[in-house]
C-alpha positions as CSV (number, residue, x, y, z in Angstrom):
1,X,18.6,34.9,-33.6
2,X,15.2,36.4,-32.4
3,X,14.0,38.3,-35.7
4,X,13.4,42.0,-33.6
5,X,17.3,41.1,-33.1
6,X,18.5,40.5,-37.1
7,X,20.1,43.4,-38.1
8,X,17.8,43.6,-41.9
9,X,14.5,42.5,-40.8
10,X,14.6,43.7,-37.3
11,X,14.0,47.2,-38.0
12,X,11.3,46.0,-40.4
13,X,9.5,43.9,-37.7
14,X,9.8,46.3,-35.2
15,X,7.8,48.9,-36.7
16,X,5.5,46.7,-37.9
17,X,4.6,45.3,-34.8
18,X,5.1,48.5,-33.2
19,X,2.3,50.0,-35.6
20,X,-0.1,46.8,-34.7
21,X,0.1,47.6,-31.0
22,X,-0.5,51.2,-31.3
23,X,-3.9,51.0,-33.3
24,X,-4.6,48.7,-30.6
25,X,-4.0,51.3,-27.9
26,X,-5.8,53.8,-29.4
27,X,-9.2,51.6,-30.1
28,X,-8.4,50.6,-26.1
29,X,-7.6,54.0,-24.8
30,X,-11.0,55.4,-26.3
31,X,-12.8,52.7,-24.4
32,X,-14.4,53.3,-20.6
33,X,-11.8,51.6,-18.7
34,X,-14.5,49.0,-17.8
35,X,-14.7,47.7,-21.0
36,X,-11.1,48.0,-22.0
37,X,-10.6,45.3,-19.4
38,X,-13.2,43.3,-20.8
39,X,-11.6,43.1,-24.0
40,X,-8.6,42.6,-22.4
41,X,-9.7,39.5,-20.3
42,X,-11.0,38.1,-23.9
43,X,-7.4,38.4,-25.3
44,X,-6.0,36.5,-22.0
45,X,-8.4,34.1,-22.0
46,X,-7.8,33.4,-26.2
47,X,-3.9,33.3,-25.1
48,X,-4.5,30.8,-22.8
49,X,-6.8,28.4,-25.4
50,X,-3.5,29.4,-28.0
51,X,-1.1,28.9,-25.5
52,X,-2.0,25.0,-24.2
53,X,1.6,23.8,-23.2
54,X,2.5,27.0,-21.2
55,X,-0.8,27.2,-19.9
56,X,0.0,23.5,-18.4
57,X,3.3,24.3,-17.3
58,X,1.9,27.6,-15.0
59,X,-1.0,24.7,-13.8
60,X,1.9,22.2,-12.2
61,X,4.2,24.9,-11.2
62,X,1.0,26.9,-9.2
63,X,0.3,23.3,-7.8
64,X,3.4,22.5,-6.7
65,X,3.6,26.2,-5.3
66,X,0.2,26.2,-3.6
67,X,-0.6,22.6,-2.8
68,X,-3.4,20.1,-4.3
69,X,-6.1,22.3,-6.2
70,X,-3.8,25.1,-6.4
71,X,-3.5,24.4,-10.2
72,X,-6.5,27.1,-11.0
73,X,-4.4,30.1,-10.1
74,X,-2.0,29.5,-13.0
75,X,-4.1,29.3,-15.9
76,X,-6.1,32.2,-14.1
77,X,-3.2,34.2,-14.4
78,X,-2.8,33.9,-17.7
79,X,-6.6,35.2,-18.4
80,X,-5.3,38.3,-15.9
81,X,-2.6,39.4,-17.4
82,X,-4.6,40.5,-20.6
83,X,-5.7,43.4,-18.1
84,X,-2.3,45.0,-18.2
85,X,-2.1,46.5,-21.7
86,X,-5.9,48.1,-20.8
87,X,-4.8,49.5,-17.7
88,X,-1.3,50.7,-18.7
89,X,-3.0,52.4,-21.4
90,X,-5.2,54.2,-19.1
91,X,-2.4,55.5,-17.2
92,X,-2.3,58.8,-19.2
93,X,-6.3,58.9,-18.6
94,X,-8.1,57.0,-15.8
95,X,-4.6,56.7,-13.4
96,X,-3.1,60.0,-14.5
97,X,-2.7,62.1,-11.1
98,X,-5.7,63.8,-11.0
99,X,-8.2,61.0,-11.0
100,X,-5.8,57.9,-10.2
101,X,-7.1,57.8,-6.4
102,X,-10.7,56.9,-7.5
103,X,-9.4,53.3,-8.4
104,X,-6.7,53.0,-6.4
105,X,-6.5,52.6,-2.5
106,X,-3.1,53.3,-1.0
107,X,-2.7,51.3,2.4
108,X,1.1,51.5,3.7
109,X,1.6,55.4,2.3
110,X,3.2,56.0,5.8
111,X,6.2,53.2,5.3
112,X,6.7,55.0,2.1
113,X,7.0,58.5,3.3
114,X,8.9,56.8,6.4
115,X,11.3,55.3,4.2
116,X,11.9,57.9,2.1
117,X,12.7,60.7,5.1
118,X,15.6,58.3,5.8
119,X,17.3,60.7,2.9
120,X,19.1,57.8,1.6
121,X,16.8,57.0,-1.7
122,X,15.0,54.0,-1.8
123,X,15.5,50.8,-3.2
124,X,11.7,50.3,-4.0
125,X,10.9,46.4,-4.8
126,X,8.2,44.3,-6.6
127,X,6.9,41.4,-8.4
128,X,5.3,40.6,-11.7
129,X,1.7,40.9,-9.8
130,X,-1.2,42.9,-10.5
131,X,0.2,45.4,-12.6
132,X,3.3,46.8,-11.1
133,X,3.3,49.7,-14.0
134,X,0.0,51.0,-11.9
135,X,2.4,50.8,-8.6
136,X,5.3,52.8,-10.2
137,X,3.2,55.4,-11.5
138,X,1.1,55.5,-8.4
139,X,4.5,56.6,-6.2
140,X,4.8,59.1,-8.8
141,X,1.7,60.5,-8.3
142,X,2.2,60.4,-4.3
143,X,5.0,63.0,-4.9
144,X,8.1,60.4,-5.4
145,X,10.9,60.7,-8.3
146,X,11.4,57.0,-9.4
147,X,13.1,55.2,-11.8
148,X,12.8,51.6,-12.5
149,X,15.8,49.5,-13.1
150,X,14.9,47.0,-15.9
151,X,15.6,44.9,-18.7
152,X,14.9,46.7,-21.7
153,X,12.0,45.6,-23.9
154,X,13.2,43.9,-27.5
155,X,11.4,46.2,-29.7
156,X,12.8,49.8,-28.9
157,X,9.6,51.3,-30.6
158,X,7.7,49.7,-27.8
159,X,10.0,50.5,-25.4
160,X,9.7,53.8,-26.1
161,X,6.2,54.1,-26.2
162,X,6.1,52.3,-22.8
163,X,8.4,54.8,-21.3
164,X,6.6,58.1,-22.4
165,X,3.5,56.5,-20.9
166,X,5.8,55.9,-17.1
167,X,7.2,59.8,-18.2
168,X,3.6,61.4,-18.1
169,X,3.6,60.1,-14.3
170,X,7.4,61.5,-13.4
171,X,8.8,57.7,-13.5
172,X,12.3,57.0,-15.4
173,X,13.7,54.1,-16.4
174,X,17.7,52.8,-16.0
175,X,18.1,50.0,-18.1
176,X,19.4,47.1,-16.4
177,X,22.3,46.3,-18.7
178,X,25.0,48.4,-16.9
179,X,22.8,50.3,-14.9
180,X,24.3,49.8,-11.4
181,X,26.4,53.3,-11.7
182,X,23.4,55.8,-12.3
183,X,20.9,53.4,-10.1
184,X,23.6,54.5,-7.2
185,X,22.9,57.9,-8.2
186,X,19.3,57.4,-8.2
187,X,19.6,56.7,-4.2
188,X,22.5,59.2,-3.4
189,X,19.7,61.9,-4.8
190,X,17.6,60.8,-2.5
191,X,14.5,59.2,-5.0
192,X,13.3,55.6,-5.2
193,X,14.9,53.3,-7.1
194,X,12.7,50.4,-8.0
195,X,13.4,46.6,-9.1
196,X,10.8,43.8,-10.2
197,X,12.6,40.8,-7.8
198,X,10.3,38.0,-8.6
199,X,12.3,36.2,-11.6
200,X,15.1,33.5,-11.7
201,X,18.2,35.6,-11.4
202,X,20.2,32.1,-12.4
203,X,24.1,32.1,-11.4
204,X,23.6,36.1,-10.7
205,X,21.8,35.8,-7.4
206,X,21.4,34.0,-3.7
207,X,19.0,31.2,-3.2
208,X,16.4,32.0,-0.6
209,X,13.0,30.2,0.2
210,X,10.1,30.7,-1.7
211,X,6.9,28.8,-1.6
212,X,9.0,26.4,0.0
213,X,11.7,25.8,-2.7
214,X,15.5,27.6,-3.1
215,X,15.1,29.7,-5.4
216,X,18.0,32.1,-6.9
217,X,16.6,35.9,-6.6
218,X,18.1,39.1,-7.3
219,X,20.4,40.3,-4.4
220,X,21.0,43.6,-6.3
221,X,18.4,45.5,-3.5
222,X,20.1,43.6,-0.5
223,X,23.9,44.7,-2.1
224,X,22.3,48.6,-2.9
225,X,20.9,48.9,0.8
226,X,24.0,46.9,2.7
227,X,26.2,49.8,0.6
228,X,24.2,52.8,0.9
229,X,21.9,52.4,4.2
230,X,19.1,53.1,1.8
231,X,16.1,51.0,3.4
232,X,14.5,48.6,1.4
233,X,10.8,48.9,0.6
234,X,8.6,46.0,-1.1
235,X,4.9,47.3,-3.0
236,X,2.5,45.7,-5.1
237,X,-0.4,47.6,-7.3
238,X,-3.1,44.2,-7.2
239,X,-6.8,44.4,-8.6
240,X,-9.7,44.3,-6.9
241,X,-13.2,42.0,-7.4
242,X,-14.7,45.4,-7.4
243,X,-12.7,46.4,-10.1
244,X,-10.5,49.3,-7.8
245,X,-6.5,48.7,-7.5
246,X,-4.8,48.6,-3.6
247,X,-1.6,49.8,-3.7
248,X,0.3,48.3,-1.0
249,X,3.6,49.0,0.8
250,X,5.4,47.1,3.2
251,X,7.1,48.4,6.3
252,X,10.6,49.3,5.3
253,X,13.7,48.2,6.4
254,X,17.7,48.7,6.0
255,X,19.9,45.4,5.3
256,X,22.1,44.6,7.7
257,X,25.9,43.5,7.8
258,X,28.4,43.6,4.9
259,X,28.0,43.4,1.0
260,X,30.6,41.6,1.1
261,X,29.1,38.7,3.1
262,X,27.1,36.1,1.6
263,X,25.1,35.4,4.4
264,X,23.5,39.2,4.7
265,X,22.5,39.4,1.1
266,X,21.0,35.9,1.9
267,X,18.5,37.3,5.2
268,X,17.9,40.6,3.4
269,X,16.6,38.9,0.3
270,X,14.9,36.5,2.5
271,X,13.3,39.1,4.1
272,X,11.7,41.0,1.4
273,X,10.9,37.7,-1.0
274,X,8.7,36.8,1.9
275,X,7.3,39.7,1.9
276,X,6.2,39.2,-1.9
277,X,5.1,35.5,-1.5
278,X,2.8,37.1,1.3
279,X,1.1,39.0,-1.7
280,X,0.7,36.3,-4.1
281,X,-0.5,33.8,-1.7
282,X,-3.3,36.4,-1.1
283,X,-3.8,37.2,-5.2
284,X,-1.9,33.8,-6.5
285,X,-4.2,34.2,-9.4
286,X,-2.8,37.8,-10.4
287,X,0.9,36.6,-10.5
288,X,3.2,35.0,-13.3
289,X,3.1,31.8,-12.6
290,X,4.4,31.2,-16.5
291,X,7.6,32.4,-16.0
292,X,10.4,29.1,-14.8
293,X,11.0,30.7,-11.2
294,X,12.9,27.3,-10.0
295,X,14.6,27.0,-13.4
296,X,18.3,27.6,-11.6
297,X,19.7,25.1,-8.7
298,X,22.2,25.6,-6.0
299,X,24.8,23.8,-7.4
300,X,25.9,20.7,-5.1
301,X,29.3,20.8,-3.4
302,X,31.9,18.3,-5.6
303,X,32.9,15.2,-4.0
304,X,36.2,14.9,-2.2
């Protein structure tokens, strides 16, 4: 058992950790944005020294991804995603909707609004790269209700404070466990309804190339459109060498077929996970190459 989970220290931990990451938000939140992510890049690239054996592991699976010299992108990553507590911090300051559009270049805002005039919600779709947060919040600040459909964080203190900060930009969050009931709701009202898609879904989803390999992905968007007609939309908040944010969107679409048929979940998931591999190949450096994307196999047919 995970200590945040024991039911006598977990409370105990929880806050204490909880307290820990808070003083650092405020020391980060009272820096020039600049800076923050200065301090932030520090911490990845000290995670990285700490973290030696994962650090390898995102090397060799970036290599096998990218091809020979590819390597550099995964222990880049690593150093990149110290950025994120920084810039979510700065959502409630340098992203909040007044000034958000300084650092952030929307390019796709039609396929959004196109999507969403549709008027059957929109099952909104993303990977761990960049900083996805930045992307939610950004289609909050465009005008858009959304509500992310996730796993919920281990400590609830944290969670908490992470959903306050996606509040402050009108996004909710359905937690994933169970979820499916009021994430239908979500699209019948007509908002966006978004999912990160880029992790193994194991014996829960439908293999579908990426980066060349089967990999098992989350079919929930592909089973949501296929029942609904709600189109399908794929974004991706990614930073810039200049130190700006593009916020991109994909054109939409609306799965076609039958929920019931393997084969349709299969092309729509196909469709929008290319659509994501796309992105990375662009910024491989920005995704999480540490994560065991291939871990799951398509189980081999028994003999006979």
């Amino acid at each position: 058992m995970k200590l945040e989970r024991d039911p006598v220290w977990g409370p105990i931990f929880n806050k204490f950790a909880i307290g820990c990451v808070q003083h650092v938000a405020e020391m980060i939140y009272s820096m020039p944005l600049p800076l923050a992510r200065r301090a932030g890049d520090l911490a990845g690239r000290a995670a990285a020294w700490i973290l030696k054996k994962k650090l390898r592991f995102a090397e060799e699976q970036a290599e096998r991804a990218l091809g020979p010299g590819g390597g550099w992108a995964g222990s880049a990553s690593v150093r990149q995603f110290g950025q994120l507590l920084p810039e979510v911090v700065h959502i409630r300051k340098t992203f909040d909707r007044e000034r958000w559009r300084r650092l952030v270049e929307v390019r796709g805002e039609q396929h959004l609004r196109d999507a969403a005039s549709m008027g059957k919600g929109v099952v909104a779709v993303s990977a761990h790269l960049g900083n996805w947060e930045i992307g939610g919040c950004g289609i909050g600040h465009l005008g858009f209700r959304l509500s992310w459909l996730l796993r919920p964080v281990e400590n609830p203190f944290l969670q908490d404070g992470l959903n306050e900060i996606r509040a402050s930009a009108g996004v909710g969050v359905i937690t994933k466990w169970g979820g499916l009931r009021e994430a239908m709701h979500v699209l019948r009202r007509g908002e966006i309804l978004a999912m990160l898609v880029d992790q193994d879904a194991r014996d829960q989803g439908v293999f579908v190339p990426f980066f060349g390999q089967e990999a098992s992905t989350l079919k929930s968007p592909a089973l949501l459109s296929l029942r609904t007609g709600a189109p399908i939309l794929p974004f991706a908040a990614r930073r810039r060498p200049d130190g700006r944010m593009t916020l991109d969107f994909a054109e939409p679409f609306v799965a076609e077929g039958s929920h019931e048929h393997e084969g349709d979940l299969e092309r729509a998931t196909a469709r929008f996970t290319a659509c994501i591999e796309a992105w990375i190949r662009e910024t491989p450096d920005q995704w999480l190459w540490i994560h065991r994307r291939w871990k799951t196999r398509r189980e081999k047919p028994s003999a006979g």
